[in-house]
C-alpha positions as a Markdown table, in Angstrom:
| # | Residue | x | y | z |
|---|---|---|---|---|
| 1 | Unk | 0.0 | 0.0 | 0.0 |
| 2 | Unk | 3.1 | 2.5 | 0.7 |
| 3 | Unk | 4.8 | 1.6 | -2.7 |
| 4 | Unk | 1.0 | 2.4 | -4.4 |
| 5 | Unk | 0.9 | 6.1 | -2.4 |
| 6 | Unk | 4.4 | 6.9 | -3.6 |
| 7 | Unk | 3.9 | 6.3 | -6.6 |
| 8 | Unk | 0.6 | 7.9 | -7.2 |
| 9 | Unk | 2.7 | 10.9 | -5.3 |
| 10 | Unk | 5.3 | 11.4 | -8.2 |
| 11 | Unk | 3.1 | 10.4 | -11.0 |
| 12 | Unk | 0.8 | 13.8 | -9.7 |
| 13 | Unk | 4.5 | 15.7 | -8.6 |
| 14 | Unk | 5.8 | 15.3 | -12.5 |
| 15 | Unk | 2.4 | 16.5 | -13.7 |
| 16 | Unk | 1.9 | 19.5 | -12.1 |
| 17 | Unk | 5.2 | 20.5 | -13.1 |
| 18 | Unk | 4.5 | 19.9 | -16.6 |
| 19 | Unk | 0.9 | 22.1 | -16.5 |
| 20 | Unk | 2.8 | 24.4 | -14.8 |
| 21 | Unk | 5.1 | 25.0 | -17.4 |
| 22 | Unk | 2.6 | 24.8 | -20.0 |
| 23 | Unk | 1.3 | 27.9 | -18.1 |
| 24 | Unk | 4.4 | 29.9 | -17.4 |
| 25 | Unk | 5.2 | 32.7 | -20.1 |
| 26 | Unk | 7.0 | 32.1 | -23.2 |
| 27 | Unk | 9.8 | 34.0 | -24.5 |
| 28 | Unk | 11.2 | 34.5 | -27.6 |
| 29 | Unk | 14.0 | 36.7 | -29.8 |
| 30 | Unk | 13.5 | 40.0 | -30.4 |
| 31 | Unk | 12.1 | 40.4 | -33.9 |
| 32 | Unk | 14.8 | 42.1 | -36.1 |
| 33 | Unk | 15.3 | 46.4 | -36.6 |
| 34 | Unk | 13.2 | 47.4 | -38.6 |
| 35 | Unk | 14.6 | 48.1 | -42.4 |
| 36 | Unk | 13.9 | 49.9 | -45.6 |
| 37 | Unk | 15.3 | 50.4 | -49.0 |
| 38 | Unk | 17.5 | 53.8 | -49.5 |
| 39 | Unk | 19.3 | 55.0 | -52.0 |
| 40 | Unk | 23.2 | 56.1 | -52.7 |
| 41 | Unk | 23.5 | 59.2 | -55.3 |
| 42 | Unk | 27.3 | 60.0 | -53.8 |
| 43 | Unk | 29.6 | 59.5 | -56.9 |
| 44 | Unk | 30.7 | 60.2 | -60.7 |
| 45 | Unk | 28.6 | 59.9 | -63.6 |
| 46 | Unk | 27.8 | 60.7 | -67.6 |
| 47 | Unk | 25.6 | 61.5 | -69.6 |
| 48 | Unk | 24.9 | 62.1 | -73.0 |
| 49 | Unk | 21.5 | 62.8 | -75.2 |
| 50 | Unk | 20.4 | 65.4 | -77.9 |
| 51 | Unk | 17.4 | 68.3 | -77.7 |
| 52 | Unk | 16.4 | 71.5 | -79.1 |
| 53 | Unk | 16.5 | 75.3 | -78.6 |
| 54 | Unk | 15.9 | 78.7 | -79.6 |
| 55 | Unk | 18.1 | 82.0 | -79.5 |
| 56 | Unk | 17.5 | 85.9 | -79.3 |
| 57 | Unk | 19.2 | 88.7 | -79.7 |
| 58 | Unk | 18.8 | 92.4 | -79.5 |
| 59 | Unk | 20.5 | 93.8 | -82.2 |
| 60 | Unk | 20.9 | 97.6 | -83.5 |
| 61 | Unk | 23.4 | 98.5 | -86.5 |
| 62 | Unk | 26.3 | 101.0 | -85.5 |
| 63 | Unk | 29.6 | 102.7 | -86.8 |
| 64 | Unk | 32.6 | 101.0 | -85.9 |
| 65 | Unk | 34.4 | 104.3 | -84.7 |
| 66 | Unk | 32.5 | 105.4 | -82.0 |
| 67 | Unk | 30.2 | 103.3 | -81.8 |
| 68 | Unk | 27.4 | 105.7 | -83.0 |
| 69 | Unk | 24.0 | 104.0 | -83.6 |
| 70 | Unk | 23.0 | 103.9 | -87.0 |
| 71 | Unk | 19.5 | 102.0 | -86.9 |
| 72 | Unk | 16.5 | 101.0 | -84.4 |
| 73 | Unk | 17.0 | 98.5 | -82.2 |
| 74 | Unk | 15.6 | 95.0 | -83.5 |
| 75 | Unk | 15.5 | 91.4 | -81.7 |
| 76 | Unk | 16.2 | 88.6 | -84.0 |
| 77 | Unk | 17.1 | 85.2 | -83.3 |
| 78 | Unk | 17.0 | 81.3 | -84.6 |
| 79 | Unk | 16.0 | 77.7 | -83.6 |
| 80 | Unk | 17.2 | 74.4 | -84.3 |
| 81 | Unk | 19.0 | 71.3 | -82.9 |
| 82 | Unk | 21.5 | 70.0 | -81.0 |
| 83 | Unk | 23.5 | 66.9 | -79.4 |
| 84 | Unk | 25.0 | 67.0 | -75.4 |
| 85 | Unk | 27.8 | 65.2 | -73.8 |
| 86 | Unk | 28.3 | 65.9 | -70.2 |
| 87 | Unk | 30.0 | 64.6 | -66.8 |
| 88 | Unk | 29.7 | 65.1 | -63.1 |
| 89 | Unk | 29.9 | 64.3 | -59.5 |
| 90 | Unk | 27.1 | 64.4 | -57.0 |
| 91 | Unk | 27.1 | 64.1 | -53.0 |
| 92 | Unk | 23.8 | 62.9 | -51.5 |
| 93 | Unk | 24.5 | 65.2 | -48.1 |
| 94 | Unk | 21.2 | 63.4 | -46.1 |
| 95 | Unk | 18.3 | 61.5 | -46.8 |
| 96 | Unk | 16.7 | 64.1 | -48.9 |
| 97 | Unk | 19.4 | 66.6 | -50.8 |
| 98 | Unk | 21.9 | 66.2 | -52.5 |
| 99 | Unk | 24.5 | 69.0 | -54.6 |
| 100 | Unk | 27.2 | 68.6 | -57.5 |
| 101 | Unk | 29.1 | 70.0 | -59.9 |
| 102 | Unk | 28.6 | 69.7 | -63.8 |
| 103 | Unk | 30.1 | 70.2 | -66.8 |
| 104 | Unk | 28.5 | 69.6 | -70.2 |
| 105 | Unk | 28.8 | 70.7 | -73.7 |
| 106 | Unk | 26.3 | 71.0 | -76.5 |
| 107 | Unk | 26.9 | 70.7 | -80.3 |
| 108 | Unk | 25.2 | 71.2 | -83.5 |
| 109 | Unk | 23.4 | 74.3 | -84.7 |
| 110 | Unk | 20.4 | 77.1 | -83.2 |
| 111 | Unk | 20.4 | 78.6 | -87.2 |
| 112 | Unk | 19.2 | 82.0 | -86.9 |
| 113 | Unk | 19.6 | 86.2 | -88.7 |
| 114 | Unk | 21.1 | 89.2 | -88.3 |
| 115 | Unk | 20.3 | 92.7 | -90.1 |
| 116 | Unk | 22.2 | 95.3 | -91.4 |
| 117 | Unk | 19.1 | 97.6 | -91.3 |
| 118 | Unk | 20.8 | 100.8 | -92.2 |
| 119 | Unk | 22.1 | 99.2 | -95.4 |
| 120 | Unk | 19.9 | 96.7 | -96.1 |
| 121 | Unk | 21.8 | 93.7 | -95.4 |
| 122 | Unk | 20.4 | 90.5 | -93.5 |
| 123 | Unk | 22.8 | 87.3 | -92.8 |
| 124 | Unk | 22.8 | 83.8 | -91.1 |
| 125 | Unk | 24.3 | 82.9 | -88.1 |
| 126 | Unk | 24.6 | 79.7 | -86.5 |
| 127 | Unk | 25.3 | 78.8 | -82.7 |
| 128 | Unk | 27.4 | 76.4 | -83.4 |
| 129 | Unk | 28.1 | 74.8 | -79.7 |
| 130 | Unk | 28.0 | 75.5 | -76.2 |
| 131 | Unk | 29.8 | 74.6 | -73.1 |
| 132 | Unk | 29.1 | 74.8 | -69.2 |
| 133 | Unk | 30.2 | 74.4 | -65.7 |
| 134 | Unk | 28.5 | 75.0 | -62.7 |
| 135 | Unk | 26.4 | 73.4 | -59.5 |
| 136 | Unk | 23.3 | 71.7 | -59.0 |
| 137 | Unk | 21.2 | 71.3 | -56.1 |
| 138 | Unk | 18.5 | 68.9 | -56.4 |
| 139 | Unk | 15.8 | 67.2 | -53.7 |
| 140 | Unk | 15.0 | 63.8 | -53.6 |
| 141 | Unk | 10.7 | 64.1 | -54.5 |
| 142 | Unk | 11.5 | 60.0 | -53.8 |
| 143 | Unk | 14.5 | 57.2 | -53.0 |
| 144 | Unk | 15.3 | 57.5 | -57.0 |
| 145 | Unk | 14.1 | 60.4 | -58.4 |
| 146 | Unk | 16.2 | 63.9 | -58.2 |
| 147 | Unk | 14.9 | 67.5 | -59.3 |
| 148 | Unk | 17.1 | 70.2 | -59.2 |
| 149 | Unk | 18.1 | 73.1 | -60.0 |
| 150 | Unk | 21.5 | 74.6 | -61.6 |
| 151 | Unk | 23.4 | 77.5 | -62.7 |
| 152 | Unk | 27.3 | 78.4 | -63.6 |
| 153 | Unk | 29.3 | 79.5 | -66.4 |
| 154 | Unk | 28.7 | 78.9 | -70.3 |
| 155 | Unk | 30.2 | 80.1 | -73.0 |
| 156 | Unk | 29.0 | 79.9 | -77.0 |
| 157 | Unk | 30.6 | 79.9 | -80.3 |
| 158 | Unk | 28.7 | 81.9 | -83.4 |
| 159 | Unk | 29.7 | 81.3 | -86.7 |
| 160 | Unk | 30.5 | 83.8 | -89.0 |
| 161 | Unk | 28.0 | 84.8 | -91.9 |
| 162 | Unk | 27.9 | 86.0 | -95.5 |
| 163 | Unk | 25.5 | 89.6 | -96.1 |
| 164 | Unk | 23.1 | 89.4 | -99.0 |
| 165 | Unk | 20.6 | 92.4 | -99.8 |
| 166 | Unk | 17.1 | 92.6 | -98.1 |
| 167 | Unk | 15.9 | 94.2 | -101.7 |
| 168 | Unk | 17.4 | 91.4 | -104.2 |
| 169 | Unk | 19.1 | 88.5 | -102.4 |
| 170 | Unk | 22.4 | 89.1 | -104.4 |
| 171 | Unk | 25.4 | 88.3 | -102.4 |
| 172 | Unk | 26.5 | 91.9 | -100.6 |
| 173 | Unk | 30.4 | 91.1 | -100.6 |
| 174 | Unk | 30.6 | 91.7 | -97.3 |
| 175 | Unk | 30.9 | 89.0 | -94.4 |
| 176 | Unk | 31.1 | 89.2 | -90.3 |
| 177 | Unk | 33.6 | 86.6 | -88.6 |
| 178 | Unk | 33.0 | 84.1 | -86.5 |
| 179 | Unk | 33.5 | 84.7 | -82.9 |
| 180 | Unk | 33.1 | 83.2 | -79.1 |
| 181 | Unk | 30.9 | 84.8 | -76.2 |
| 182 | Unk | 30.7 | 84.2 | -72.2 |
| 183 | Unk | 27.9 | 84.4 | -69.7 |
| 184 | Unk | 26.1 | 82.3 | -67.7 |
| 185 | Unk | 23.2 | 79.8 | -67.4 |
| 186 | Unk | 21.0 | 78.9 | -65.0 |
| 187 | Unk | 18.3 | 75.9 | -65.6 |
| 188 | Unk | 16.7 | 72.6 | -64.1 |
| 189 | Unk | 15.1 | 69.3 | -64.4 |
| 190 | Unk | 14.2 | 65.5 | -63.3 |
| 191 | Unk | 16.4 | 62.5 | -63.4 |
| 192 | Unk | 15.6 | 59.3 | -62.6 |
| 193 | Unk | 16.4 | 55.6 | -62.1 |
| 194 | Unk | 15.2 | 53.3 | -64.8 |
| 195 | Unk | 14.6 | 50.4 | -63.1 |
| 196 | Unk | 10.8 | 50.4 | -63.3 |
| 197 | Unk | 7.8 | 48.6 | -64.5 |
| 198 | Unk | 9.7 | 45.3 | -63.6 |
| 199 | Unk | 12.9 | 46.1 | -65.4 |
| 200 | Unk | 16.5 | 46.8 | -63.1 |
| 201 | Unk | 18.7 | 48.7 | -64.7 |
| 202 | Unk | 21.0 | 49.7 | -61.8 |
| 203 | Unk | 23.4 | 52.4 | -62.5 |
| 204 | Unk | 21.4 | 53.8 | -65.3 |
| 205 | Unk | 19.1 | 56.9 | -65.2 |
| 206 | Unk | 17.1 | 59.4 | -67.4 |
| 207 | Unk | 17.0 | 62.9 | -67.2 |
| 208 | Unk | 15.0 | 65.8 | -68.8 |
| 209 | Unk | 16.5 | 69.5 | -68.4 |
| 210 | Unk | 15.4 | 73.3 | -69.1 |
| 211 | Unk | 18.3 | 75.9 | -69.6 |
| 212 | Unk | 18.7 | 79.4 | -70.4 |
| 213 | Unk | 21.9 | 80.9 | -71.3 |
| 214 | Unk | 22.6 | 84.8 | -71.4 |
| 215 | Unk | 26.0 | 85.7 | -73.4 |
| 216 | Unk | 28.1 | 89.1 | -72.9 |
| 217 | Unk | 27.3 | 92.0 | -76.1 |
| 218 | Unk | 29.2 | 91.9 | -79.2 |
| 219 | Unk | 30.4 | 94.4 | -81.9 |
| 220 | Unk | 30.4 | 91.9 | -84.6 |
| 221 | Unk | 32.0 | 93.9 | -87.7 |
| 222 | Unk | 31.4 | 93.9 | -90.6 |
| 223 | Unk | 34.0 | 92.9 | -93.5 |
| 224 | Unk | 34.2 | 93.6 | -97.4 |
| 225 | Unk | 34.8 | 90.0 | -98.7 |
| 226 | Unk | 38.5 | 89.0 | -99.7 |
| 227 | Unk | 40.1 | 91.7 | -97.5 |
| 228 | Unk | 40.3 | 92.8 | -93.8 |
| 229 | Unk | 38.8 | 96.2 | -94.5 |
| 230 | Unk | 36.1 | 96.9 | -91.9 |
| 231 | Unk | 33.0 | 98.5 | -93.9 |
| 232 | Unk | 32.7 | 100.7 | -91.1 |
| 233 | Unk | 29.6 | 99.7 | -89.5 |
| 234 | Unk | 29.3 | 96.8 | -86.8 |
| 235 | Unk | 25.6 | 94.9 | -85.4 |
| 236 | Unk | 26.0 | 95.1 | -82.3 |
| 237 | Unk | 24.2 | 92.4 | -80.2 |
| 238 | Unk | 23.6 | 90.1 | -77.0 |
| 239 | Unk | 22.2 | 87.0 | -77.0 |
| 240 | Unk | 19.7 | 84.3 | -75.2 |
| 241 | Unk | 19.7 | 81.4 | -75.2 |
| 242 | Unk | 16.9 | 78.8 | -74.2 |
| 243 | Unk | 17.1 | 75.1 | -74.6 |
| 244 | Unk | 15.5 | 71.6 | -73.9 |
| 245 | Unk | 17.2 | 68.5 | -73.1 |
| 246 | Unk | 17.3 | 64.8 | -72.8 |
| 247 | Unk | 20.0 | 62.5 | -71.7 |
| 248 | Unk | 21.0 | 58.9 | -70.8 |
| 249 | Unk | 22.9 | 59.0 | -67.3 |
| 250 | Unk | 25.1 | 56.5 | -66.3 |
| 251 | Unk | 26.3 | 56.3 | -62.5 |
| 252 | Unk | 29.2 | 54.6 | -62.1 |
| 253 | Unk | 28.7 | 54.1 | -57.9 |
| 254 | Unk | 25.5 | 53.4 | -58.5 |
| 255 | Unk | 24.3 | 50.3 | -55.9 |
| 256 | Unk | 20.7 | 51.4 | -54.8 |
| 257 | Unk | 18.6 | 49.9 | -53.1 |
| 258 | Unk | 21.1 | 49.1 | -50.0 |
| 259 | Unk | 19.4 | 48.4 | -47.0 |
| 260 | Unk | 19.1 | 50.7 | -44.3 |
| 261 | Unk | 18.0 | 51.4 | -40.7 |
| 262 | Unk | 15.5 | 54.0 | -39.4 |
C-alpha cells in the first residue's frame, strides 16, 4: 500500500510540473530592426542625349568708330537642334538633398539672322556649340528620383556669316567673322532611375532639363569679302539662349537599393 501512495505521489508531482510549465510565459527573440530600402546618389557619372532650342538677340546697327547708332534696335534670333555630352559628381548630403558639380557641352546648330538695317543687309548665323560648368542642387521628390536646379558658367561659339541684300538676295560682298561669347546659365530638371515597370537597370538613369543661357554684347564687324577692311559699320548684339534637353545618365557608384535602418 506504501509503494501504491508513492507512486501515485510522483506520478501527480511530474504533472503539475509539466501544466505548470505549459502555463508559465514564453519568451522568444527579439524580432529584427526594422529596415527599408535607400538610395546612394554619392559619386561620378555621364551623360549624353540630344534636344532642341531657340536664340534671341537684340540687335541695332552702329559705326565701328564710336560706336554711333545707325538703326533702331531690332530682336532677331533662330531655332534648331543640338546633341549634349556631359559629366559630373554628385554628394547625396542626407536622406533628402543632395548638390554637385557639372560640366557639359552641346553641339550642333540654333540657325538664326542678323540685319544690317541701315544698309539693307540680312545674314545667317549659326550657334554652333556650347559649353558649361557650374552646380546643381537637387531634392529627392523619392529614393530615386532627383529635381534640381543649376546655374554656372557657359560660354557659345557663333559662326560667322555672309550679307546678301534685303531688296534682291544678291550676295552683298561683305561678311562678319566668327566669334566666341561668355555668360552664364541657369536651368533645371528630373532625373531618374530606370529600373521600373519590372525592369532593373542599376546604375542607369534618365533625365530631362530646361536651360537658359545669357552671353556678354558683341560688336560683330562687318568685312568687305577677300580683305580685312572693316565697312565701317558693326551689329551690335547680346544673345539668349533657351534650350530643352534629354540625356542617358550612367552612374558609375551606382548600388541602390542598399538596405538601411531608421
Amino acid at each position: 500500500m506504501k509503494k501504491l501512495v508513492l507512486a501515485l505521489t510522483a506520478v501527480a508531482a511530474f504533472t503539475g510540473s509539466a501544466m505548470a510549465a505549459d502555463l508559465a510565459p514564453r519568451y522568444t527573440k527579439a524580432p529584427p530592426p526594422v529596415m527599408a530600402p535607400a538610395y546612394n546618389w554619392t559619386g561620378f557619372y555621364i551623360f549624353g542625349g540630344g534636344g532642341g532650342g531657340l536664340w534671341a538677340g537684340d540687335q541695332h546697327t552702329q559705326t565701328t568708330v564710336g560706336g554711333l547708332p545707325l538703326a533702331i534696335d531690332q530682336r532677331n534670333g533662330g531655332s534648331g537642334w543640338f546633341g549634349t555630352v556631359g559629366a559630373g559628381y554628385d554628394w547625396q548630403v542626407n536622406q533628402s538633398w543632395v548638390i554637385g558639380i557639372l560640366a557639359d557641352g552641346q553641339f550642333g546648330s540654333l540657325r538664326g539672322t542678323i540685319h544690317d538695317t541701315f544698309a539693307g543687309l540680312t545674314g545667317f548665323e549659326k550657334i554652333q556649340d556650347q559649353w558649361a560648368a557650374g552646380l546643381r542642387v537637387g531634392y529627392l521628390v523619392a529614393p530615386n528620383v532627383l529635381s534640381y536646379v543649376n546655374a554656372g558658367y557657359s560660354g557659345a561659339h557663333f559662326s560667322g556669316t555672309n550679307m546678301i541684300s534685303t531688296i534682291s538676295g544678291a550676295a552683298a560682298g561683305i561678311h562678319t567673322n566668327s566669334f566666341n561669347r561668355n555668360g552664364f546659365f541657369v536651368g533645371g530638371g528630373v532625373e531618374n532611375n530606370l529600373s521600373m515597370f519590372g525592369i532593373t537597370s542599376p546604375g542607369w538613369f534618365w533625365k530631362t532639363e530646361y536651360r537658359s543661357a545669357f552671353y556678354d554684347a558683341k560688336n560683330d564687324t562687318e568685312f568687305f569679302d577677300g580683305t580685312l577692311l572693316p565697312t565701317g559699320r558693326d551689329i551690335r548684339f547680346n544673345t539668349w539662349t533657351q534650350t530643352i534637353s534629354t540625356s542617358l545618365v550612367y552612374r558609375f557608384n551606382w548600388t541602390g537599393p542598399v538596405v538601411a535602418k531608421y
